[in-house]
N, CA and C of each residue as an Amber inpcrd file, in Angstrom:
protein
   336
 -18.8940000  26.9320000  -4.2510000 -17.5360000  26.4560000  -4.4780000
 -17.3920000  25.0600000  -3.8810000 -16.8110000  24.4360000  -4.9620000
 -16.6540000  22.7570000  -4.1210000 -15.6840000  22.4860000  -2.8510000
 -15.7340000  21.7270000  -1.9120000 -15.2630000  21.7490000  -0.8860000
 -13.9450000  20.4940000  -1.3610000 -12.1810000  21.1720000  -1.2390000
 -11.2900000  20.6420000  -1.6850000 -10.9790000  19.1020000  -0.7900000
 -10.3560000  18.3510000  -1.5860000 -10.7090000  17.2710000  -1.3570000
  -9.6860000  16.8640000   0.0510000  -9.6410000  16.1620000   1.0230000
  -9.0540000  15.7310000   1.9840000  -7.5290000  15.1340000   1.3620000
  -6.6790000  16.1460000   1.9490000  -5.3200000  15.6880000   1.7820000
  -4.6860000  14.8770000   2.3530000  -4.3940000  13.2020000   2.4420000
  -3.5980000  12.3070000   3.2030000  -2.4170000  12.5450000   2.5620000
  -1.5010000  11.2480000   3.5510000  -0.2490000  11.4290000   4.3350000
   0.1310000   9.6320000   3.5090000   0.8650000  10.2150000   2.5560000
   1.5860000   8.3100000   1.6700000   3.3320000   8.3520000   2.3680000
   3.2090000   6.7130000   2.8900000   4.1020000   6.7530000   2.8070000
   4.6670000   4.8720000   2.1100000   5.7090000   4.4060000   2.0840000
   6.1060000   3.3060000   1.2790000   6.5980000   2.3730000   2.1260000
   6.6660000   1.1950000   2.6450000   7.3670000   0.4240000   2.8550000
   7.9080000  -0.8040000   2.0370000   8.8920000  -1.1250000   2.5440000
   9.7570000  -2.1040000   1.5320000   9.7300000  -3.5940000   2.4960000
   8.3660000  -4.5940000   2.2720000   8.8670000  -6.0130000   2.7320000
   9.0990000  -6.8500000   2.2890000  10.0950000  -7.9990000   2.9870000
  10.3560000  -9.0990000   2.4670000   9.2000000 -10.3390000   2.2210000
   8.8700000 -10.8820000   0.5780000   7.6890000 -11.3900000   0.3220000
   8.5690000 -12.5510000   0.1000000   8.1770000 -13.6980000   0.8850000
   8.2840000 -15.2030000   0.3060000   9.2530000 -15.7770000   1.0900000
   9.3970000 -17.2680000   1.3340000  10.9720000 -17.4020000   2.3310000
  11.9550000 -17.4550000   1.3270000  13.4080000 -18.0640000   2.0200000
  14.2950000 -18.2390000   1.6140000  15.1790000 -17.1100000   1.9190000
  16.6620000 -17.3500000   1.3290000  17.4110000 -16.2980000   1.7020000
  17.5470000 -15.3540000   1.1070000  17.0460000 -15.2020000  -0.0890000
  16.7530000 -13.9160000  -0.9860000  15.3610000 -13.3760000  -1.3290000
  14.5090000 -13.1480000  -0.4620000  12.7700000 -13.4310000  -0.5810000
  12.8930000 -12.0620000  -1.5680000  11.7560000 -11.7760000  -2.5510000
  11.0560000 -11.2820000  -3.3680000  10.6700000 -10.2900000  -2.3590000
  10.5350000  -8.7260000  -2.7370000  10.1300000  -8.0310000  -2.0850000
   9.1150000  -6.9470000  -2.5220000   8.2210000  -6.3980000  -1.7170000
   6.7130000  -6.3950000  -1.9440000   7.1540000  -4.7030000  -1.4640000
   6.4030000  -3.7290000  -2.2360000   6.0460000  -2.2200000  -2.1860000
   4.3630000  -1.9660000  -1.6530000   4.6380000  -2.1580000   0.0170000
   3.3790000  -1.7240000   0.5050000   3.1200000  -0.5100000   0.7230000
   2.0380000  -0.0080000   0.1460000   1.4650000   1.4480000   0.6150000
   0.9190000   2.1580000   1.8300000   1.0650000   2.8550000   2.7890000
   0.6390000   2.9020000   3.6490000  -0.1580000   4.8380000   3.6200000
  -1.8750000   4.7890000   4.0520000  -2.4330000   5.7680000   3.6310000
  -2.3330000   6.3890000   4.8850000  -2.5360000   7.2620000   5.3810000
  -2.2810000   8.2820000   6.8240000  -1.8360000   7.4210000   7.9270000
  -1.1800000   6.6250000   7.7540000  -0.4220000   5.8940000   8.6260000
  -0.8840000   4.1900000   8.6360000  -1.9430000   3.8020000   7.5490000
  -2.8470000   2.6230000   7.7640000  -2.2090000   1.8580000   6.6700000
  -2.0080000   0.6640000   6.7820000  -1.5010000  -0.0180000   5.2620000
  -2.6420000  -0.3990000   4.2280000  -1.9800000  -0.4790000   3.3730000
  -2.9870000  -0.4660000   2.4010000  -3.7480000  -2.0390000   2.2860000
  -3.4680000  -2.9070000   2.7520000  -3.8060000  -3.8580000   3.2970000
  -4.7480000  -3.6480000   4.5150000  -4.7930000  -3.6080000   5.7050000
  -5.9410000  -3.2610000   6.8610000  -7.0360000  -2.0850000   5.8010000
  -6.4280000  -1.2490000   5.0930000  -7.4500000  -0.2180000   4.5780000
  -8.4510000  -1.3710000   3.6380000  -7.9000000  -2.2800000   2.5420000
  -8.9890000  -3.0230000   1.9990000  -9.8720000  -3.7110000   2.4570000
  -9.5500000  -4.4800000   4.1130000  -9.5900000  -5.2250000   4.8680000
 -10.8060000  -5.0550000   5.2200000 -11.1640000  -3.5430000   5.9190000
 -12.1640000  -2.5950000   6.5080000 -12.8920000  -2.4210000   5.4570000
 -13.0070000  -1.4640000   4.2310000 -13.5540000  -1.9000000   3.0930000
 -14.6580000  -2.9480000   2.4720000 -14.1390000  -4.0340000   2.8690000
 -14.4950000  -5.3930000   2.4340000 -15.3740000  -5.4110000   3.8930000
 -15.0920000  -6.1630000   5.0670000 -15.5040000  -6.3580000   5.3440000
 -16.9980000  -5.5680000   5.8170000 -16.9860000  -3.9720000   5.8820000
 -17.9270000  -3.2040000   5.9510000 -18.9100000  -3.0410000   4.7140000
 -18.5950000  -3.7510000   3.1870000 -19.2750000  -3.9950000   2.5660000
 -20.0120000  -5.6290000   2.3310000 -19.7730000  -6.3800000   3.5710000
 -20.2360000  -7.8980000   3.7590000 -19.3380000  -8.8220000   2.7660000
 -18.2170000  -8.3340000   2.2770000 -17.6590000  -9.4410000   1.6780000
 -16.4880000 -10.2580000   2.3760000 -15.7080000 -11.9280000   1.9960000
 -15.0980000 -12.3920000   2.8310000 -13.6740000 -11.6820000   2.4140000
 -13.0900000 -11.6100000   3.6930000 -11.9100000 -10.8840000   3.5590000
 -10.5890000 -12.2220000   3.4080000  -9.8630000 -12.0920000   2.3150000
  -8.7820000 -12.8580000   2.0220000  -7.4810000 -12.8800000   2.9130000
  -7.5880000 -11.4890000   3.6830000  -6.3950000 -11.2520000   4.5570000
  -5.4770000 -10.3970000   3.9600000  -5.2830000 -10.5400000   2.7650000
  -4.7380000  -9.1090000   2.1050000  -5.2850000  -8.4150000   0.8260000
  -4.8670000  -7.5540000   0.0350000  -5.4090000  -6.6430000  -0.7950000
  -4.5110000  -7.3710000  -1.8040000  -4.6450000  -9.1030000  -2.1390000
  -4.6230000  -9.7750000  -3.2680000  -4.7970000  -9.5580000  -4.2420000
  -4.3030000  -9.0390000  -5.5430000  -5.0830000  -8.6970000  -6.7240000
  -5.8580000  -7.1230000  -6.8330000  -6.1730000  -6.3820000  -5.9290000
  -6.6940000  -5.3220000  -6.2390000  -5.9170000  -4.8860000  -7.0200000
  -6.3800000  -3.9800000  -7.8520000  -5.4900000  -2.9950000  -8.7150000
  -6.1960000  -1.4360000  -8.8430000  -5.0410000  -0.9130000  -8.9040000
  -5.5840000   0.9680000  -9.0330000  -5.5310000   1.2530000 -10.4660000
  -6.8840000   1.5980000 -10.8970000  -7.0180000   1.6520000 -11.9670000
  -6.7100000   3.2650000 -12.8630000  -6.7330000   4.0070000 -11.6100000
  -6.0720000   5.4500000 -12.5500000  -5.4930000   6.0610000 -11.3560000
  -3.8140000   6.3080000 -11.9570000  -3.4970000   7.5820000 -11.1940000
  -3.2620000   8.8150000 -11.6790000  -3.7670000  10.2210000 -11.2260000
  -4.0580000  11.0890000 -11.7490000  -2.4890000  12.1100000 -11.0680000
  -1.8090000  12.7680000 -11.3430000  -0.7040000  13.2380000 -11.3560000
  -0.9220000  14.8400000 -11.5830000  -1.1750000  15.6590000 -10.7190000
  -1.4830000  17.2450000 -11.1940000  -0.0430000  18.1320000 -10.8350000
  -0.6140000  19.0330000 -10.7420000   0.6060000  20.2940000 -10.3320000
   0.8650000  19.6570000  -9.0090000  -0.4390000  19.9660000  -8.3910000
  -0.4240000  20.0010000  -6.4390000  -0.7580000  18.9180000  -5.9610000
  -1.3860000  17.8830000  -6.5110000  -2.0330000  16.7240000  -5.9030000
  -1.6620000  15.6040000  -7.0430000  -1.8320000  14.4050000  -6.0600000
  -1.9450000  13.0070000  -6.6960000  -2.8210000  12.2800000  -6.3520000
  -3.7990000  11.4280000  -7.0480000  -4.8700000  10.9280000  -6.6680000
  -4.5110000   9.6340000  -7.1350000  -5.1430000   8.7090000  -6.2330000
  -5.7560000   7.6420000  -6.4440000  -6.8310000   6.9130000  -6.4930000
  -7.7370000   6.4100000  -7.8910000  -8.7850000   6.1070000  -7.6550000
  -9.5170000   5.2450000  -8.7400000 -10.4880000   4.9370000  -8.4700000
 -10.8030000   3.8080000  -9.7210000 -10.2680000   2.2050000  -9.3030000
 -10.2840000   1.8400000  -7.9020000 -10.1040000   0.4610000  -7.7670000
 -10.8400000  -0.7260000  -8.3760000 -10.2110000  -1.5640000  -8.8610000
 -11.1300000  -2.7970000  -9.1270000 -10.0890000  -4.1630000  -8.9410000
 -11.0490000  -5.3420000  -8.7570000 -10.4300000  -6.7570000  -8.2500000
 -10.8080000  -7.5130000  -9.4020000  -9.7680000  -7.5830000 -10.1410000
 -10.2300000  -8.4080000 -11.5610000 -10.2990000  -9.9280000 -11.4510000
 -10.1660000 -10.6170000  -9.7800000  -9.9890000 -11.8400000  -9.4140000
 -11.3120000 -11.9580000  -8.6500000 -11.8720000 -11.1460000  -8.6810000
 -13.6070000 -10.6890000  -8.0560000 -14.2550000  -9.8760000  -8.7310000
 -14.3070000 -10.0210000 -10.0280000 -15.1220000  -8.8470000 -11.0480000
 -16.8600000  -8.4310000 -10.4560000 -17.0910000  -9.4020000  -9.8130000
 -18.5260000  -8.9670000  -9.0770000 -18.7460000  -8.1950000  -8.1750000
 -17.1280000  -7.8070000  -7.3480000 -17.1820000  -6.9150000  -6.3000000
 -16.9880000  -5.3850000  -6.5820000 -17.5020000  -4.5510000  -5.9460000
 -17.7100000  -3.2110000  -6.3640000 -16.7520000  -2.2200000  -5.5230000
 -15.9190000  -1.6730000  -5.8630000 -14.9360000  -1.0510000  -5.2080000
 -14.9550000   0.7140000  -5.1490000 -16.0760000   0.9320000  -6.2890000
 -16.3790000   2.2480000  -6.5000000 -16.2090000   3.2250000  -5.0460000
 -16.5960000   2.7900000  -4.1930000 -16.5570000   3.5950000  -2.7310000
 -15.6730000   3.4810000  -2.1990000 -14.2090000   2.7070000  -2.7450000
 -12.8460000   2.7270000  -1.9530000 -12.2410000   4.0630000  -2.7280000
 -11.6880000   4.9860000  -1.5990000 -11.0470000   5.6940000  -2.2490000
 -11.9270000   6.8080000  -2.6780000 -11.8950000   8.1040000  -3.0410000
  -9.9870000   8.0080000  -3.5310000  -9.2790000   8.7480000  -2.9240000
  -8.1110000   8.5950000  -3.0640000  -7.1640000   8.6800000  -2.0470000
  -6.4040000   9.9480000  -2.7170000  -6.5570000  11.2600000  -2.2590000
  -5.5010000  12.8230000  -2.4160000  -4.4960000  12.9190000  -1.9690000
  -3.3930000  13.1760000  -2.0090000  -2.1090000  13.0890000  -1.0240000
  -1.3820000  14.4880000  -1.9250000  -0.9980000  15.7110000  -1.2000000
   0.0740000  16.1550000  -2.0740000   1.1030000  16.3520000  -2.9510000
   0.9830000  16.9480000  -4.1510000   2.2580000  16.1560000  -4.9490000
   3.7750000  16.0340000  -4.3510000   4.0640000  17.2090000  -3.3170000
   5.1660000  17.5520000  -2.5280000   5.3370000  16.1760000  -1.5580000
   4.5570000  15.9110000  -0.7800000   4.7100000  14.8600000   0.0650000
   4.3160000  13.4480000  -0.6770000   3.7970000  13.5750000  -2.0650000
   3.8920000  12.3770000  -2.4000000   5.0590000  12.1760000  -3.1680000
   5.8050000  12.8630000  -3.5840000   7.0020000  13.0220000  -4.0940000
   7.9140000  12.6180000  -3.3300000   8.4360000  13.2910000  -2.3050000
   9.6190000  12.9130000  -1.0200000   8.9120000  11.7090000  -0.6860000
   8.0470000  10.8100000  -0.4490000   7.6440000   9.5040000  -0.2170000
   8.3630000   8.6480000  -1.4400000   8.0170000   8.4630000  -2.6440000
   8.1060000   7.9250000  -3.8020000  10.3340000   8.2980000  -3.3170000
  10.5350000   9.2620000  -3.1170000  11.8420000   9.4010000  -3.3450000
  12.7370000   8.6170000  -1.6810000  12.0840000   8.8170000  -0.6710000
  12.4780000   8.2960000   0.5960000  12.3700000   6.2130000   0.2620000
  11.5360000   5.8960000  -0.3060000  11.3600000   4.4320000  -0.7610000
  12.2210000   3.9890000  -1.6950000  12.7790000   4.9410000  -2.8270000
  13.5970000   4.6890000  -4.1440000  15.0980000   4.3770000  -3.3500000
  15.2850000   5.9220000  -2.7140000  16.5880000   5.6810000  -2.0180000
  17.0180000   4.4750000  -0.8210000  15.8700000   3.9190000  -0.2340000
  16.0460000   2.7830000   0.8460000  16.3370000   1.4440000  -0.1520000
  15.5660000   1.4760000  -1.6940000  15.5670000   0.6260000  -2.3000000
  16.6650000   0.8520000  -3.1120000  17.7230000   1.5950000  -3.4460000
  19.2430000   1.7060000  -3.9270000  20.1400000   1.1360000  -2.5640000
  20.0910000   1.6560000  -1.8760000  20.7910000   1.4400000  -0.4050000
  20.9630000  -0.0060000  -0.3210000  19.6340000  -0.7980000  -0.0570000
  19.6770000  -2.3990000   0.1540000  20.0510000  -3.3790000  -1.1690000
């Protein structure tokens, strides 16, 4: 029997991207408490590549949506097509707790 996959902990933050008095605002992911930014960071640099400082351009290339789980996986950097991302990820999180996440971020983002 296959051994079920490791369940993390999503949660959302809402920051302000760019100056001025109305800055553009950015939906960062954060995986068992790590942002999704430091997570590419580690990534990269443990695979010898130069690190940009943030998770610029990555993109998630499939999210998978079940009864019980949500996955994330299939990263690629289409601004670095040479870099190999196959070993980031992927990322399991419950559909229950990824749900009340997705809904705790919606409602902060009606509020403001």
């Amino acid at each position: 029997m296959p051994t079920p996959p490791l369940l993390r902990r999503v949660r959302f933050e809402i920051r302000p991207w760019g100056d001025g008095p109305d800055p553009a605002r950015e939906l960062l992911p954060h995986v068992d408490g790590v942002s999704l930014v430091e997570l590419v960071s580690a990534f990269e640099r443990a695979a010898g590549y130069d690190v940009p400082g943030a998770y610029a351009g990555l993109v998630l290339d499939h999210v998978n949506v079940g009864d019980l789980v949500v996955m994330w996986s299939g990263f690629v950097q289409p601004h670095r097509p040479e870099r190999d991302y196959g070993d980031f990820g992927p990322f399991v999180f419950g559909r229950s707790q990824y749900g009340a996440a997705v809904r705790e971020v919606a409602a902060e983002t009606r509020a403001s």
